[in-house]
C-alpha positions in Angstrom: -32.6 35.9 -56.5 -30.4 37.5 -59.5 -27.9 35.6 -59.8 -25.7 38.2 -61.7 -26.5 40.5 -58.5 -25.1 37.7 -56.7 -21.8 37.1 -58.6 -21.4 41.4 -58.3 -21.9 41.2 -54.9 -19.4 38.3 -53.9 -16.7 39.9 -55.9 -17.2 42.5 -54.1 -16.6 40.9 -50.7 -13.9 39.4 -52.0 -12.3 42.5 -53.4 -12.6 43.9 -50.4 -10.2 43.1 -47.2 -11.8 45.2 -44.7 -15.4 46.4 -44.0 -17.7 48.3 -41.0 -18.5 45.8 -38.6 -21.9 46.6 -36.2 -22.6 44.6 -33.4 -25.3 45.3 -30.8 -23.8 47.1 -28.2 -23.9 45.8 -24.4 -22.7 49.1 -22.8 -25.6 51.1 -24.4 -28.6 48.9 -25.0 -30.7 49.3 -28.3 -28.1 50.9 -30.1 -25.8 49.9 -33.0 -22.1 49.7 -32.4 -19.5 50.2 -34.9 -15.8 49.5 -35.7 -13.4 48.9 -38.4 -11.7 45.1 -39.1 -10.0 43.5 -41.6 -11.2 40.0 -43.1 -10.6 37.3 -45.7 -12.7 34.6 -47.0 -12.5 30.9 -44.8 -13.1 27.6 -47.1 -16.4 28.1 -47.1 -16.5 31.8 -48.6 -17.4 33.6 -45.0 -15.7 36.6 -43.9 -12.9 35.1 -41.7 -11.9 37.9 -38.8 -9.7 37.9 -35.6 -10.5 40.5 -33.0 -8.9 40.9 -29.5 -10.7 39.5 -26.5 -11.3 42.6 -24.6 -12.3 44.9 -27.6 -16.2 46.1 -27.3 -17.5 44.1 -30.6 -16.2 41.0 -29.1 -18.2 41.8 -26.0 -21.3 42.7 -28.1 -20.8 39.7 -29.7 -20.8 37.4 -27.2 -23.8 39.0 -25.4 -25.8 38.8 -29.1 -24.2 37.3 -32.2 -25.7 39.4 -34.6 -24.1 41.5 -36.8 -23.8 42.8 -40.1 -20.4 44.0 -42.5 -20.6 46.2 -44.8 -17.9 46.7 -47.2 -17.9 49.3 -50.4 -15.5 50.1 -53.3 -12.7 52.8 -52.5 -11.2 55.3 -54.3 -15.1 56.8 -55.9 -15.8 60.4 -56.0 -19.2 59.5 -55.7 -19.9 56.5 -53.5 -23.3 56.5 -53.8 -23.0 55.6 -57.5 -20.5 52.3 -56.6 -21.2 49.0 -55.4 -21.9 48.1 -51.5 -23.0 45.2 -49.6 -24.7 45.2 -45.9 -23.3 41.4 -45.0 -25.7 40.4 -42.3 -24.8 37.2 -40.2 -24.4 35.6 -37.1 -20.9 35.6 -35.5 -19.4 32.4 -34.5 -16.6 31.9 -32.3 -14.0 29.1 -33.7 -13.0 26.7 -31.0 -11.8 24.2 -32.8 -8.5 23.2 -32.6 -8.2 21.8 -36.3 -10.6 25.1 -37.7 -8.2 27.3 -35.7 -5.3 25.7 -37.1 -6.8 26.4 -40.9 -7.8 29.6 -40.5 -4.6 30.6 -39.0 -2.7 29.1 -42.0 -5.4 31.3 -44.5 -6.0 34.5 -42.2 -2.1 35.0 -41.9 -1.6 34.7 -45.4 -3.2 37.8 -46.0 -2.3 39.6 -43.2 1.2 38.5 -41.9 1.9 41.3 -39.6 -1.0 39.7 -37.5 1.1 36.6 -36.7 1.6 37.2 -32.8 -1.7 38.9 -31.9 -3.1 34.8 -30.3 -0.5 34.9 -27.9 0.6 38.9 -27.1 -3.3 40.2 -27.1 -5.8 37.4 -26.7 -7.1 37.7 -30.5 -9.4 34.9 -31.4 -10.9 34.0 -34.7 -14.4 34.3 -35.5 -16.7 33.6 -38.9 -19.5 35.5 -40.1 -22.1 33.2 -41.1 -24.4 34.3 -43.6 -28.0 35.4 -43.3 -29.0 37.9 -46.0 -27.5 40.5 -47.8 -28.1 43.5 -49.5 -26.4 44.9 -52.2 -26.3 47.6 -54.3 -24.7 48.3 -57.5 -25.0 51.7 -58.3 -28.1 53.7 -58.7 -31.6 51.9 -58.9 -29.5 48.6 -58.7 -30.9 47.3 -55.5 -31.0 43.6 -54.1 -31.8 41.7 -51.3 -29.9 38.2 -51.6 -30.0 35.0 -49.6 -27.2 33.6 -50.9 -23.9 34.9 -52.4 -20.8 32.7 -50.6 -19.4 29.8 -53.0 -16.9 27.4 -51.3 -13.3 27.3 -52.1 -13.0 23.9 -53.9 -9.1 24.7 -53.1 -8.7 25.7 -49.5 -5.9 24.1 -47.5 -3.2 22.4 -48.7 -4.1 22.1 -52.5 -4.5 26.1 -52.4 -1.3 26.2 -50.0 1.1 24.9 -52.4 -0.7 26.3 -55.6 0.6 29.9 -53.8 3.8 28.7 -53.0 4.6 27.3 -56.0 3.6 30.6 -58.0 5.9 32.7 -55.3 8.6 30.6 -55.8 8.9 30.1 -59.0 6.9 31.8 -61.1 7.5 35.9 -59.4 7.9 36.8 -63.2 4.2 35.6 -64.1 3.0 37.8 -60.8 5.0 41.0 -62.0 3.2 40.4 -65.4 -0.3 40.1 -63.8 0.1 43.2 -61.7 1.4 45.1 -65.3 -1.3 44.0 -67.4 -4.4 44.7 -64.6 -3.1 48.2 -63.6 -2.1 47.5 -60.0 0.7 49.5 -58.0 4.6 48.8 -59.0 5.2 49.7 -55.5 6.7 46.5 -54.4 6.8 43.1 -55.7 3.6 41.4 -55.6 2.8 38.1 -53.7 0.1 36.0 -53.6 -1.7 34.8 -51.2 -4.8 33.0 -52.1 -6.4 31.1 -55.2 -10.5 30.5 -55.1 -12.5 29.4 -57.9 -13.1 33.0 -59.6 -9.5 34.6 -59.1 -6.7 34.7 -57.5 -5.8 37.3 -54.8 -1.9 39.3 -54.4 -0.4 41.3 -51.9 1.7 44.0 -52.5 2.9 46.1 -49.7 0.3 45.7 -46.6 -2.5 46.1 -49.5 -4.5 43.2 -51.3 -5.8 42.9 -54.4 -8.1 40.2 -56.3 -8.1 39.9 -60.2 -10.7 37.3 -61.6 -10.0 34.5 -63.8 -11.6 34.9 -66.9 -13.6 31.9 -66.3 -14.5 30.1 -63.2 -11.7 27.1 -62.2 -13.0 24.0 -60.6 -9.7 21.9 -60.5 -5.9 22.6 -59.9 -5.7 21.6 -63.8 -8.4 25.0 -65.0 -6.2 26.9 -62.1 -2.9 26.0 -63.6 -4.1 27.2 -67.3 -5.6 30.3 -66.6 -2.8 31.2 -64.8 -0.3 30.0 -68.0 -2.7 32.2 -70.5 -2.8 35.2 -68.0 1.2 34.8 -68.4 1.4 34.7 -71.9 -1.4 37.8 -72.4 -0.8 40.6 -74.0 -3.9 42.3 -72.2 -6.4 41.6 -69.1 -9.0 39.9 -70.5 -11.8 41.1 -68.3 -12.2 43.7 -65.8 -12.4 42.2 -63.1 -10.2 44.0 -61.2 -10.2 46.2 -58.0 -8.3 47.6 -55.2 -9.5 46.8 -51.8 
């Protein structure tokens, strides 16, 4: 497995926050069944997604769990020439109660306006878990990969007040990361997540992730990238992408 092809291709999913999810469809035997979600990543680097009850994946799914995502870069003229990734997994319902909880706490996070869909339309969370995947990175830049997810070391409560600390006191930091990687002026940006690799803002109803310029194993590596992203005078890598 390329590892490099790996690290492109888990980027990817995580600069993305919304793929093409096919499920095998119940109502028409044999054939492929598509429809449009939005996801983040749960502690364990899985695509983390809430769909209603009575909506026709979730029925596919119950029926057969397997299913694939595939997610893409936006904004290309040519999107053959861009990176892709066909996510292919089994879905698994959560059930619970302590899972729920934590994915509830992440999920909402990143997509607030979802808040009342438990109780007012019977959503329910689900994870993708990971069988193989295949990227592509442009032309002639073709993999299959087994294995792309890395764990949050900081999901929970460590990542929970990480966020809140940086909203609440440090919104002149965020403003200076959304100026030096390019991103929209729109509205004031927020974050909403911290993994290893990067950290991940919202700004309006769109996210965004910009990578660290190294990989962060403790609160301590988190804390001074974050300080040296502050104090530069220009992103030090591009690593960074709408989704």
């Amino acid at each position: 497995m390329s590892v490099e092809a790996a690290k492109h291709a888990r980027e990817l999913l995580l600069k993305e926050y919304r793929g093409a999810l096919s499920t095998l469809s119940k109502a028409m035997p044999g054939f492929p069944f598509g429809s449009v979600v939005p996801y983040c990543l749960d502690e364990q680097g899985r695509p983390l997604i809430l769909i209603s009850r009575i909506a026709q994946h979730t029925h596919n799914l119950r029926k057969d769990p397997k299913c694939s995502l595939m997610v893409g870069e936006r904004g290309a003229d040519d999107v053959q020439a861009v990176g892709r990734l066909t996510y292919l997994a089994e879905a698994e319902q959560l059930t619970d109660p302590a899972a729920i909880e934590a994915a509830a706490e992440r999920y909402y996070r990143y997509f607030p306006q979802s808040q009342n869909y438990h109780t007012a339309h019977d959503f329910d969370f689900w994870v993708l878990n990971p069988i193989r995947h295949r990227y592509i990175g442009g032309f002639g830049a073709i993999h299959w990969l087994d294995q792309i997810t890395v764990a949050n070391p900081f999901a929970g409560p460590v990542e929970g007040r990480m966020v809140d600390h940086m909203n609440d006191d440090h919104a002149n930091a965020i403003a200076h990361y959304v100026e030096l990687s390019g991103l929209p002026r729109t509205e004031p940006a927020k974050m909403v997540g911290l993994d290893s690799e990067g950290m991940h803002l919202c700004i309006g109803q769109s996210l965004y992730w910009l990578g660290f310029p190294e990989a962060c194993n403790n609160s301590t590596q988190v804390r001074e990238a974050l300080v040296f992203l502050a104090r530069a005078s220009e992103w030090p890598k591009k690593e960074t992408s709408q989704s």
